[in-house]
C-alpha positions as CSV (number, residue, x, y, z in Angstrom):
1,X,12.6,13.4,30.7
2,X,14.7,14.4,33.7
3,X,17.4,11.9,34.7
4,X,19.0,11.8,38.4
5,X,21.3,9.8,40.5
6,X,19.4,9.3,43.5
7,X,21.2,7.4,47.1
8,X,17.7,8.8,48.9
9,X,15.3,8.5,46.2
10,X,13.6,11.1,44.3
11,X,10.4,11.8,42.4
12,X,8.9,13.0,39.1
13,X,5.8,14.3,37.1
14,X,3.7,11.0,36.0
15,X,2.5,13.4,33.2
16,X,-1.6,13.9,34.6
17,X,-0.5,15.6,37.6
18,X,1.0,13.6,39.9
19,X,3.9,12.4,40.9
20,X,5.9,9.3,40.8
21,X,8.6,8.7,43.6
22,X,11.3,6.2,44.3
23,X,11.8,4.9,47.7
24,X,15.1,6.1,49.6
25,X,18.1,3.6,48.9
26,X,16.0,0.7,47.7
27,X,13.8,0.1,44.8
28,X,10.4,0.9,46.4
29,X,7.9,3.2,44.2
30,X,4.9,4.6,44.3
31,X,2.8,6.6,42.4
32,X,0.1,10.1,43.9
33,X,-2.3,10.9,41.5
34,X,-3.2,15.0,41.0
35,X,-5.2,14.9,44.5
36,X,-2.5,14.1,46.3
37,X,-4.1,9.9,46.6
38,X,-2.2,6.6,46.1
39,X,-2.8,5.4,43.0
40,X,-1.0,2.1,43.5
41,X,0.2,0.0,46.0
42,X,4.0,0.1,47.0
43,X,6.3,-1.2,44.1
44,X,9.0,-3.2,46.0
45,X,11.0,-5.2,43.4
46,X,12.6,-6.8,46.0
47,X,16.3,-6.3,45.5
48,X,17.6,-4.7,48.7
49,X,19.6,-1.7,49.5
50,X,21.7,0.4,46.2
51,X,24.7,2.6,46.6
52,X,23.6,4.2,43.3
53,X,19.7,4.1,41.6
54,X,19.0,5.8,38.0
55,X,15.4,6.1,36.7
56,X,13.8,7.6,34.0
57,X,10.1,8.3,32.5
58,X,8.5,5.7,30.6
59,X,6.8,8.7,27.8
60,X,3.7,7.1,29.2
61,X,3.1,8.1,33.0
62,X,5.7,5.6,33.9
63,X,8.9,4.6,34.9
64,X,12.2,3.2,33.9
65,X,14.1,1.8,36.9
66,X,17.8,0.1,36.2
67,X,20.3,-0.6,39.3
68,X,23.4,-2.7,39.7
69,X,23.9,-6.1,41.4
70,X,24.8,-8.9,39.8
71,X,25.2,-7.2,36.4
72,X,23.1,-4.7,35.5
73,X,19.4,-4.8,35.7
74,X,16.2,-2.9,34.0
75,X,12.7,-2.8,35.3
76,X,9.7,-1.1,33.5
77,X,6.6,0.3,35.7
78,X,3.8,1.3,34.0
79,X,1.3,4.1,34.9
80,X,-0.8,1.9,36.3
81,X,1.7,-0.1,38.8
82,X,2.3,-3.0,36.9
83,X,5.7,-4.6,36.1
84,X,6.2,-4.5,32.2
85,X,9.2,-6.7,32.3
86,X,8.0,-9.8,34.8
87,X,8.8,-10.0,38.5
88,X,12.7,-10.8,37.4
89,X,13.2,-7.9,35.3
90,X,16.1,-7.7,32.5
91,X,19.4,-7.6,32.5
92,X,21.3,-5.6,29.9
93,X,24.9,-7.1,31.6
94,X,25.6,-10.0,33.5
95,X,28.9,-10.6,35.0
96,X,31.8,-9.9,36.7
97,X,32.4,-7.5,34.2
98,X,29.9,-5.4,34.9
99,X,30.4,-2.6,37.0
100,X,27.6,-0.8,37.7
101,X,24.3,0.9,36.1
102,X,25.4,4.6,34.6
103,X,22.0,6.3,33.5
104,X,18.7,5.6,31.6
105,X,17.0,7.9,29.1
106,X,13.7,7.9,27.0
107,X,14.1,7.3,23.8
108,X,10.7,9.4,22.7
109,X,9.1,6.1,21.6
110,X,8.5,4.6,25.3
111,X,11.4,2.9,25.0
112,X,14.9,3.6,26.4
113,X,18.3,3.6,26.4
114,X,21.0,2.5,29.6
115,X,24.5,2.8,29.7
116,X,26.9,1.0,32.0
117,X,30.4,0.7,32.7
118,X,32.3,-2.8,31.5
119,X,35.9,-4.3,32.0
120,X,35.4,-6.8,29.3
121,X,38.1,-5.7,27.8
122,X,40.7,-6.3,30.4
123,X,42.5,-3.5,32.0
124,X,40.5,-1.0,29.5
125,X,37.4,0.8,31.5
126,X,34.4,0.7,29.3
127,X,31.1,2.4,28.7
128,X,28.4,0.3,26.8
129,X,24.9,0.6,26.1
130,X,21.9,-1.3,24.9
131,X,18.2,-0.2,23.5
132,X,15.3,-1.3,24.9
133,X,11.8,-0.8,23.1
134,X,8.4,-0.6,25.7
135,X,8.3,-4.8,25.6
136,X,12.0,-5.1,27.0
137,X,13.3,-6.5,23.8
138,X,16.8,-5.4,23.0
139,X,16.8,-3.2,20.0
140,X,20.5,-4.1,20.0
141,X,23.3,-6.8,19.8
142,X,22.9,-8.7,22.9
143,X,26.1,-7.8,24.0
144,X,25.3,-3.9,23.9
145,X,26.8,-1.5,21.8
146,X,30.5,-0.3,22.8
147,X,30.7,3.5,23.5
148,X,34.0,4.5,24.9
149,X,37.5,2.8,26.4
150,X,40.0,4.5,28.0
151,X,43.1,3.2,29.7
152,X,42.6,6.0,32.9
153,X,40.1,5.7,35.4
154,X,36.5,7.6,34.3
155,X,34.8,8.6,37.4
156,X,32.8,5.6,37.0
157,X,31.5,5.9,40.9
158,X,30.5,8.4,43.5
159,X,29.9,11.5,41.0
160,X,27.0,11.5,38.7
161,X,27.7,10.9,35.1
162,X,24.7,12.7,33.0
163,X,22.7,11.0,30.4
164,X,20.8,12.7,28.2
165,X,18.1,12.3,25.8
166,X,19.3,14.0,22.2
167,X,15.9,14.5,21.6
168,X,16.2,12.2,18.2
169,X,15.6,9.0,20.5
170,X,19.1,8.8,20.9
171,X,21.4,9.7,23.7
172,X,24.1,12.0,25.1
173,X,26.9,10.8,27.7
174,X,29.5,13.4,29.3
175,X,32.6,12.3,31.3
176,X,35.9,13.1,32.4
177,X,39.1,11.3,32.7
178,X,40.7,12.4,35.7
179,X,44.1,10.8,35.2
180,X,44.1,12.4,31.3
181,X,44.5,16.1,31.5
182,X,41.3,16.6,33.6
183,X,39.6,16.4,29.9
184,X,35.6,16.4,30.0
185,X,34.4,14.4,26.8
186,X,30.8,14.1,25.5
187,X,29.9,11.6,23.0
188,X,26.7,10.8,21.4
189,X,25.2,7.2,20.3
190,X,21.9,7.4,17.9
191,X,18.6,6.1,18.3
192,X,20.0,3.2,16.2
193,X,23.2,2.9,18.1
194,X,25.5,4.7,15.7
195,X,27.7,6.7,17.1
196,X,28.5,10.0,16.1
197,X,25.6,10.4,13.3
198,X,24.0,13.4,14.4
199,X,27.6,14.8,16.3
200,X,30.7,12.6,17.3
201,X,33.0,13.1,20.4
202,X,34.6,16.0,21.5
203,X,37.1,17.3,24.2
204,X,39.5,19.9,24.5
205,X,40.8,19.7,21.1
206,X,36.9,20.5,19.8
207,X,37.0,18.2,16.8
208,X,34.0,19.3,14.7
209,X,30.7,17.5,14.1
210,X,30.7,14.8,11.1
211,X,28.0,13.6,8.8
212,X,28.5,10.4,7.3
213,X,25.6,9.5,5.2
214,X,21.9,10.4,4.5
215,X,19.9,10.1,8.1
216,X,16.0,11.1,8.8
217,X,15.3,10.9,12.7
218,X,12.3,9.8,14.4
219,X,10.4,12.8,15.2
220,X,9.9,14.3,19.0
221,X,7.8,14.3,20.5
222,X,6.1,11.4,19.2
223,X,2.9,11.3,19.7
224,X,2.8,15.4,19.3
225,X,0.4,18.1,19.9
226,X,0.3,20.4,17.9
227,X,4.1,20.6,16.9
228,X,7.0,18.2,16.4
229,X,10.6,18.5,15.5
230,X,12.2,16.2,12.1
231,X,15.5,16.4,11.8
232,X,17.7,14.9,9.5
233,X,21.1,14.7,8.0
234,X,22.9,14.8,4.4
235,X,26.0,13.4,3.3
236,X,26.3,15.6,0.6
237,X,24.5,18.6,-1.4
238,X,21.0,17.3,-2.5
239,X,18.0,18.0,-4.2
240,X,15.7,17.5,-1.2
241,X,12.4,17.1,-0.7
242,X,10.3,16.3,2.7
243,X,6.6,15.6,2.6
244,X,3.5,14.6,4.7
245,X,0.9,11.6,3.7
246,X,-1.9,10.4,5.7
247,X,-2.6,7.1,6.5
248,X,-4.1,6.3,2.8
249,X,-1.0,7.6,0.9
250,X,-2.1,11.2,0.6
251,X,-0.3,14.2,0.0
252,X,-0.6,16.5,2.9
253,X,2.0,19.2,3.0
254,X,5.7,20.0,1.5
255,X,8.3,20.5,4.8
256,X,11.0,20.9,2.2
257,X,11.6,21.3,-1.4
258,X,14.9,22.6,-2.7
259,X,18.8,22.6,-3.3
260,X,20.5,21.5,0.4
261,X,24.4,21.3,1.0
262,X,25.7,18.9,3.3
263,X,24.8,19.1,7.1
264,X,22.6,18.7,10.0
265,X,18.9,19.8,9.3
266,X,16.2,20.5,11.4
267,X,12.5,21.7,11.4
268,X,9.5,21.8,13.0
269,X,6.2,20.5,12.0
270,X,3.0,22.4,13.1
271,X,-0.2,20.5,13.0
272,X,-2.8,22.4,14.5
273,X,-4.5,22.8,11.2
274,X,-4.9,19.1,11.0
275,X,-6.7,16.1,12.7
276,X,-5.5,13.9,15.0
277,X,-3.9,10.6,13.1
278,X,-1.2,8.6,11.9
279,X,1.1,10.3,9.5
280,X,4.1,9.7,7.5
281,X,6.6,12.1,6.4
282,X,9.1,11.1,3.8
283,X,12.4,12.3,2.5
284,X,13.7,11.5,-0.8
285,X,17.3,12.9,-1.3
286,X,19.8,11.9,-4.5
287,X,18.0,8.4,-4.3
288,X,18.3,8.0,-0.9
289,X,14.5,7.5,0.6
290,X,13.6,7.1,4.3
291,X,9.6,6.9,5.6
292,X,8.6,7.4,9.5
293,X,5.4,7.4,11.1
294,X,4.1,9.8,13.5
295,X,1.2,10.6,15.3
296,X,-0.6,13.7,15.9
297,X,-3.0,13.7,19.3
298,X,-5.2,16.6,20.3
């Protein structure tokens, strides 16, 4: 899913077609079908004019909304017009400390992931973030889930920061410090808000990728038709073994079966030969087991 600043609005596929699009400078969306029709009144949430609006696809034909004012808010339109997350919305910060909204991704399960930037921490400047799953629960501690501090000044306003889906349900942020060397840093934080477990920061110096235990990610996309990516991470040479069961515990195939070293891993699942379903693929490595569910659509 694409992700944009926007001071004048913008608009993007609502996956049959059409298009959604987001009003210029104020939180007004609306939705044309594939004929070039309304398909739903005017969204107005109500909240006036933004100096900066981030948005992001649903996975479902709708929209992720999350702006600042008053701490940072999230709002959840579904393909049909309706707000997911009541008429007040949610806020992921509220405060003074809280300085604005700095990008929203999908995470691949129709849930998504924000990051804004935080003094809480006195003179440091902060990035944070916080999980939210279709519902608008937070996946994690209330308080979100610290990403980065840095005594300079990040170019926390008037330049787009880019935040990007990692395509394992987490996300990837890149920044630079002005004041530091004119460094540009990109960090990663997991679909379970670890950070570094698939890579860890970087700048200039190019520190290498880490792996610091046995990981198996959520497969994308999920739903899937008719292939889908697994990828997954060992914190040592294993005997490994990946397979597929249907929804009654069956055997259906053998991804992987063999003598691994350490590393990042990745492969791709084609399902053409089977029917549409719930699956579960499982990976047992030196007594480290992990099950996920997926599901095929055709």
């Amino acid at each position: 899913p694409e992700h944009r600043e926007y001071r004048a609005g913008g608009a993007f596929s609502d996956n049959s077609g059409g298009v959604i699009g987001v009003g210029a400078g104020a939180l007004k969306i609306r939705r044309v079908d594939s004929t070039g029709q309304y398909a739903w009144d005017e969204v107005d949430l109500n909240q006036g004019q933004f100096a900066v609006i981030k948005y992001s696809s649903d996975g479902k034909g709708g929209i992720y909304v999350n702006w600042p004012g008053d701490g940072v808010s999230v709002q959840r339109i579904s393909f049909d017009g309706n707000l997911v997350f009541d008429e007040n919305h949610i806020k992921v910060c509220i405060g003074d400390d809280c300085h604005g909204s700095r990008g929203i991704v999908e995470d691949g399960e129709s849930g998504a992931i924000t990051i804004w930037s935080d003094t809480r921490h006195d003179t440091l400047h902060s990035f944070y973030a916080q999980h939210i799953d279709s519902n608008g629960a937070f996946l994690w501690d209330s308080l979100g889930i610290w990403f980065h501090s840095t005594e300079f000044t990040p170019l926390f306003s008037g330049s787009a920061i880019p935040l990007y889906s990692d395509g394992r349900g987490g996300a990837i942020l890149l920044w630079d410090e002005c004041c530091n060397g004119n460094r540009i840093y990109i960090k990663q934080i997991s679909y379970n808000g670890n950070l570094g477990e698939v890579i860890t920061g970087v700048d200039e110096d190019n520190e290498k990728a880490t792996v610091n235990n046995y990981q198996l990610f959520q497969n994308y996309p999920n739903p899937f038709n008719p292939t889908t990516t697994i990828n997954y991470s060992l914190f040592k040479s294993s005997f490994v073994t990946i397979k597929i069961y249907d929804v009654i515990g069956r055997e259906i195939e053998t991804l992987v079966s063999g003598e691994k070293s350490r590393g990042n891993y990745s492969l791709q699942l084609n399902g053409s030969t089977l029917p549409s379903g719930i699956y579960y693929y499982q990976i047992k490595a030196d007594g480290f087991i992990k099950t996920k569910k997926m599901i095929l659509v055709k």
